[in-house]
C-alpha positions as CSV (number, residue, x, y, z in Angstrom):
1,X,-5.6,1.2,24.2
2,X,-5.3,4.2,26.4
3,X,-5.7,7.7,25.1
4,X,-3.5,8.6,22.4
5,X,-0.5,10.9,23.3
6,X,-0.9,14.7,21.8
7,X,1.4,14.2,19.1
8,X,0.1,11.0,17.6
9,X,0.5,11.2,14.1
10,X,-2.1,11.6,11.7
11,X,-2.7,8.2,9.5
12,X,-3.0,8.5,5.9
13,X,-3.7,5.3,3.9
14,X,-2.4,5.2,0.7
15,X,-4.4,2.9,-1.5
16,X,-2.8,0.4,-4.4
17,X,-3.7,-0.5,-8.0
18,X,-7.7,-2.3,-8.5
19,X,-9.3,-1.0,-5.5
20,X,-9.7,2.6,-3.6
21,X,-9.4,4.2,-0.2
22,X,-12.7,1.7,1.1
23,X,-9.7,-1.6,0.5
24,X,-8.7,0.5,4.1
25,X,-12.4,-0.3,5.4
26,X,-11.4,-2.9,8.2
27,X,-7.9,-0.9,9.0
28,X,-9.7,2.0,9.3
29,X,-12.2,0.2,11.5
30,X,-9.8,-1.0,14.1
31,X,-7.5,2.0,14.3
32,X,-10.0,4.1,15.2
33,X,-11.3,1.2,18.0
34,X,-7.7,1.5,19.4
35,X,-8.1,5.2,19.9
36,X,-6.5,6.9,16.6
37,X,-9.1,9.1,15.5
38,X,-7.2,11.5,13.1
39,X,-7.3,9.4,9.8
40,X,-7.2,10.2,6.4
41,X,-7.4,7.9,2.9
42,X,-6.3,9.2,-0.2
43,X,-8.3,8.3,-3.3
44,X,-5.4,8.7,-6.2
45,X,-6.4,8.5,-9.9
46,X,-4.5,5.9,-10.7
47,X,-3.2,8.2,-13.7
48,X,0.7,7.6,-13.1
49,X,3.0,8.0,-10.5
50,X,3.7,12.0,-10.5
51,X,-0.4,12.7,-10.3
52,X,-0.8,10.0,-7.4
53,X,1.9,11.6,-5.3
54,X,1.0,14.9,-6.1
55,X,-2.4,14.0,-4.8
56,X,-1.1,12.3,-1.6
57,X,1.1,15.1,-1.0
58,X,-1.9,17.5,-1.3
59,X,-3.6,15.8,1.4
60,X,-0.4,15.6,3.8
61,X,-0.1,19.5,3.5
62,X,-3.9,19.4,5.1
63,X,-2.5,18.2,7.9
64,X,-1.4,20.3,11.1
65,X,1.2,17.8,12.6
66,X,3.1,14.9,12.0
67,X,1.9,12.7,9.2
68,X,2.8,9.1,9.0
69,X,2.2,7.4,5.5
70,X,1.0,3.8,5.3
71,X,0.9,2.1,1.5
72,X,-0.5,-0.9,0.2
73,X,0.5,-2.6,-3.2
74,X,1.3,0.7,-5.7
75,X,0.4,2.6,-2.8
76,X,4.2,1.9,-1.6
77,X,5.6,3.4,-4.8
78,X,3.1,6.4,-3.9
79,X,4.2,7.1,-0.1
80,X,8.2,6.2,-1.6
81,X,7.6,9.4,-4.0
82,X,5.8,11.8,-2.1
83,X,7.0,10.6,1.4
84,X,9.7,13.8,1.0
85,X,7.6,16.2,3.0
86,X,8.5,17.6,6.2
87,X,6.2,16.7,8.0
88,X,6.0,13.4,7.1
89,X,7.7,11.3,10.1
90,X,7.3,7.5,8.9
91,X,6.4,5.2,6.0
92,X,4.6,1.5,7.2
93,X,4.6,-0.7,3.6
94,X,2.0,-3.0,3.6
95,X,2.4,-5.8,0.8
96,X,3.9,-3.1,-0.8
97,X,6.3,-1.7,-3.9
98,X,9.4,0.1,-2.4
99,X,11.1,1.1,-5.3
100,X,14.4,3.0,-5.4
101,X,15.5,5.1,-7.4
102,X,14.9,4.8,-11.0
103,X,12.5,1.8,-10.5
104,X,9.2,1.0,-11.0
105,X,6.9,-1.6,-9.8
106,X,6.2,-2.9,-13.3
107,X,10.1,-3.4,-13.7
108,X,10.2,-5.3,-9.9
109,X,7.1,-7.3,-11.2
110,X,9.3,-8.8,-14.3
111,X,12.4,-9.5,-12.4
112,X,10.4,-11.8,-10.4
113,X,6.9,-12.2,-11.5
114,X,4.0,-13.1,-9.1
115,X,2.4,-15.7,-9.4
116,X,-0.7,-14.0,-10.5
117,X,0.7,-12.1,-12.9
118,X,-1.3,-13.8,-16.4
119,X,-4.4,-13.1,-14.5
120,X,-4.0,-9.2,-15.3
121,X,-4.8,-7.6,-19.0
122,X,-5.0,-4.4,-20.6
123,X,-8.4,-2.7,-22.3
124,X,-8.8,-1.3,-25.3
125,X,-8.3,2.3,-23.3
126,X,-5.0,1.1,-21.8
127,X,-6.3,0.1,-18.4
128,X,-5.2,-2.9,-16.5
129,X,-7.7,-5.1,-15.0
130,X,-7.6,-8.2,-12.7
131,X,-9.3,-10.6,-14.5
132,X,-13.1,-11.3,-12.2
133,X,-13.2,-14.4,-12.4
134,X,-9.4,-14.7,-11.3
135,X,-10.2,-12.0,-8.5
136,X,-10.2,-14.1,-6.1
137,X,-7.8,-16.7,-6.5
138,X,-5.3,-14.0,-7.5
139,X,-5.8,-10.9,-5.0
140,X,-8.0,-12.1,-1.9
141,X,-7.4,-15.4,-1.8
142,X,-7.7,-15.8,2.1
143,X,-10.9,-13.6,1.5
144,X,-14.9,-15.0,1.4
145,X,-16.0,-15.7,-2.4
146,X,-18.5,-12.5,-1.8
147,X,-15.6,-9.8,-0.4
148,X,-14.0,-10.6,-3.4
149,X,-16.5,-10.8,-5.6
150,X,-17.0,-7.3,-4.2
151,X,-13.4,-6.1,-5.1
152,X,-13.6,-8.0,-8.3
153,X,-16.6,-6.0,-9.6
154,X,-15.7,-2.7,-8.0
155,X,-11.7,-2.5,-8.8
156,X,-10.2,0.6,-9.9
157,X,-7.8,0.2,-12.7
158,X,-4.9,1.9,-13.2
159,X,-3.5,3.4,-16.2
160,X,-1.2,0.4,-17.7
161,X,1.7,3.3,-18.0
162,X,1.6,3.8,-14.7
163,X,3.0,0.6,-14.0
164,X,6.2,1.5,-15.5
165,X,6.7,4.8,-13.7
166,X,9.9,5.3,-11.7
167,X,10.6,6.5,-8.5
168,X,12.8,9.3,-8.2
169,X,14.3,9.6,-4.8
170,X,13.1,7.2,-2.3
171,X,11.6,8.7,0.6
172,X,12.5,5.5,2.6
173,X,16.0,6.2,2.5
174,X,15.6,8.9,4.7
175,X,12.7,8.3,6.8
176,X,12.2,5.7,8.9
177,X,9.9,2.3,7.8
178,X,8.3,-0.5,8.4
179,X,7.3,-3.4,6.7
180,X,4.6,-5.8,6.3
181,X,5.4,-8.8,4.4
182,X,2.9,-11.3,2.8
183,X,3.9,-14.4,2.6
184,X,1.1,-16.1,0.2
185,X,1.3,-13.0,-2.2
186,X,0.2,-13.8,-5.2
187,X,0.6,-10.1,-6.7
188,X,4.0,-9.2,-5.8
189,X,6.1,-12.1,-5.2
190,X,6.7,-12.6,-1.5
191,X,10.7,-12.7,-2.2
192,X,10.3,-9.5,-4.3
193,X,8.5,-8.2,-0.9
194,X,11.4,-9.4,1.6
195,X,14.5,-8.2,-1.3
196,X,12.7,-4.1,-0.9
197,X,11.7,-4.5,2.7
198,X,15.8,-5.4,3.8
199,X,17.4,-2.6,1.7
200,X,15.8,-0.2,3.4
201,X,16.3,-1.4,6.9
202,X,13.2,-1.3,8.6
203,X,12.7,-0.8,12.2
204,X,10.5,-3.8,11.8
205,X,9.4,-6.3,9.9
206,X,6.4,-8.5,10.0
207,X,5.8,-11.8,7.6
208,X,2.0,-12.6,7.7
209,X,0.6,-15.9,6.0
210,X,-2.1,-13.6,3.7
211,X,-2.7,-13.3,0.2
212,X,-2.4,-9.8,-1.1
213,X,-5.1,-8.0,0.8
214,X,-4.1,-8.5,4.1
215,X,-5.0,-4.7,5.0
216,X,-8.7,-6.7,4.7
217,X,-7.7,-10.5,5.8
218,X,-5.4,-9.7,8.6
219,X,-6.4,-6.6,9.8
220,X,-5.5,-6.9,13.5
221,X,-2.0,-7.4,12.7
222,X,-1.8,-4.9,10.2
223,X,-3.0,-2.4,12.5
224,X,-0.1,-3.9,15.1
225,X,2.6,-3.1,12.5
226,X,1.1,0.5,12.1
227,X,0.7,0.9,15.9
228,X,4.4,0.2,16.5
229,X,5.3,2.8,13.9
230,X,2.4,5.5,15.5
231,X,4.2,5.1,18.6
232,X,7.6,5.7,17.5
C-alpha cells in the first residue's frame, strides 16, 4: 500500500488464553509489509481480567496518538474492558469474546460450548491447559502438525478463575468494531462468535473458513479486516 496517512493509528494486538504476543507473528508480519510500522503486542499475565486490562491499558497510555485495539480469543474480553480510554478510537475482534456487561467468557463458553471444549483441563495450581496432544485438532486445526506442535508445547495458560471474570462496561458499546468471525471454531463456538459480533453492530463483519488461529492461518485477511478499521 501507499504511505500511511499521519494519523494512522497505532496497532496493539491483544493476545488470548494458551499462547502470547508471538500467536501475532504472521499479523505482525504483514501489517508492517503494508506500510503500518507503529505496532505494539501486549504480553498479559493471564492472571484475570482486571490485571490483563490494566496491563493493556498501560501500554495504550505509551502511546502519543490514536490507538486502535485488535483482540483475539480472551484477548476480546481484554480490549472490551480496557477499550475505555480516550484515545482508543476502534476495537477489531478477531475469533474473539465480546462480553457485555456482567459476562464472562467462561459463562458464553457454557451457554454454547465449543466443540473443543473437553480437550481443556485444569492443573493442580489452577491453570488451564489445552490438552497437546489435542492441540491441534482443537486450536490450529487448519495449521501444519509442527506450528501447532509449536503452540501446543509453548502455550501460556491462564489462571482457570480468569475464565469466569466479567466484564464491566463494554467498551464496544461506545466505540466503534469490527469483527472477524471463524467459521470452523472449535474454541468458541462459531454461533457464539456471530450472537456477540451482531449486538454490537459492527461496521463490518467478516466470516472466514479457519479454525481458531486464524490471526496465524488466514493472515492476509485478517490483516484486511484490520486495515478497513486503520483506515476508518
Amino acid at each position: 500500500m501507499a504511505d500511511t496517512p499521519a494519523r494512522t493509528p497505532a496497532i496493539v494486538l491483544v493476545h488470548g488464553f494458551w499462547g502470547g504476543a508471538a500467536h501475532w507473528a504472521k499479523v505482525i508480519g504483514e501489517l508492517h509489509r503494508r506500510g503500518y510500522t507503529d505496532l505494539h503486542a501486549v504480553e498479559n499475565p493471564l492472571t484475570s481480567l482486571a490485571d490483563d486490562a490494566e496491563r493493556t491499558r498501560k501500554m495504550v497510555r505509551q502511546i502519543d496518538g490514536p490507538v486502535l485495539l485488535v483482540g483475539h480469543s480472551y484477548g476480546g474480553a481484554v480490549i472490551t474492558e480496557a477499550g475505555d480510554l480516550p484515545n482508543v478510537t476502534g476495537l477489531v475482534y478477531v475469533a474473539a469474546f465480546a462480553p457485555d456487561a456482567g459476562e464472562s467468557p467462561g459463562g458464553i463458553t457454557q451457554e454454547k460450548p465449543p466443540a473443543a471444549v473437553e480437550n481443556i483441563a485444569p492443573d493442580s495450581d489452577g491453570y488451564l491447559w489445552v490438552r497437546q496432544d489435542k492441540f491441534h485438532e482443537s486450536f490450529a486445526q487448519d495449521l501444519t502438525p509442527e506450528e501447532a506442535l509449536v503452540m501446543a508445547v509453548t502455550q501460556k495458560a491462564p489462571l482457570a478463575s480468569t475464565f469466569g471474570d466479567a466484564v464491566t462496561a463494554p467498551a464496544w458499546r461506545a466505540k466503534p468494531s469490527w469483527y472477524q468471525v471463524s467459521t470452523a471454531d472449535r474454541m468458541i463456538r462459531p454461533d457464539n462468535e456471530r450472537r456477540m459480533a451482531a449486538r454490537m453492530n459492527p461496521r463490518k463483519t467478516v466470516e472466514l473458513d479457519a479454525s481458531h488461529a486464524s490471526l496465524a492461518s488466514l493472515p492476509g485477511p485478517v490483516c484486511d479486516l484490520i486495515e478497513a478499521a486503520a483506515s476508518a
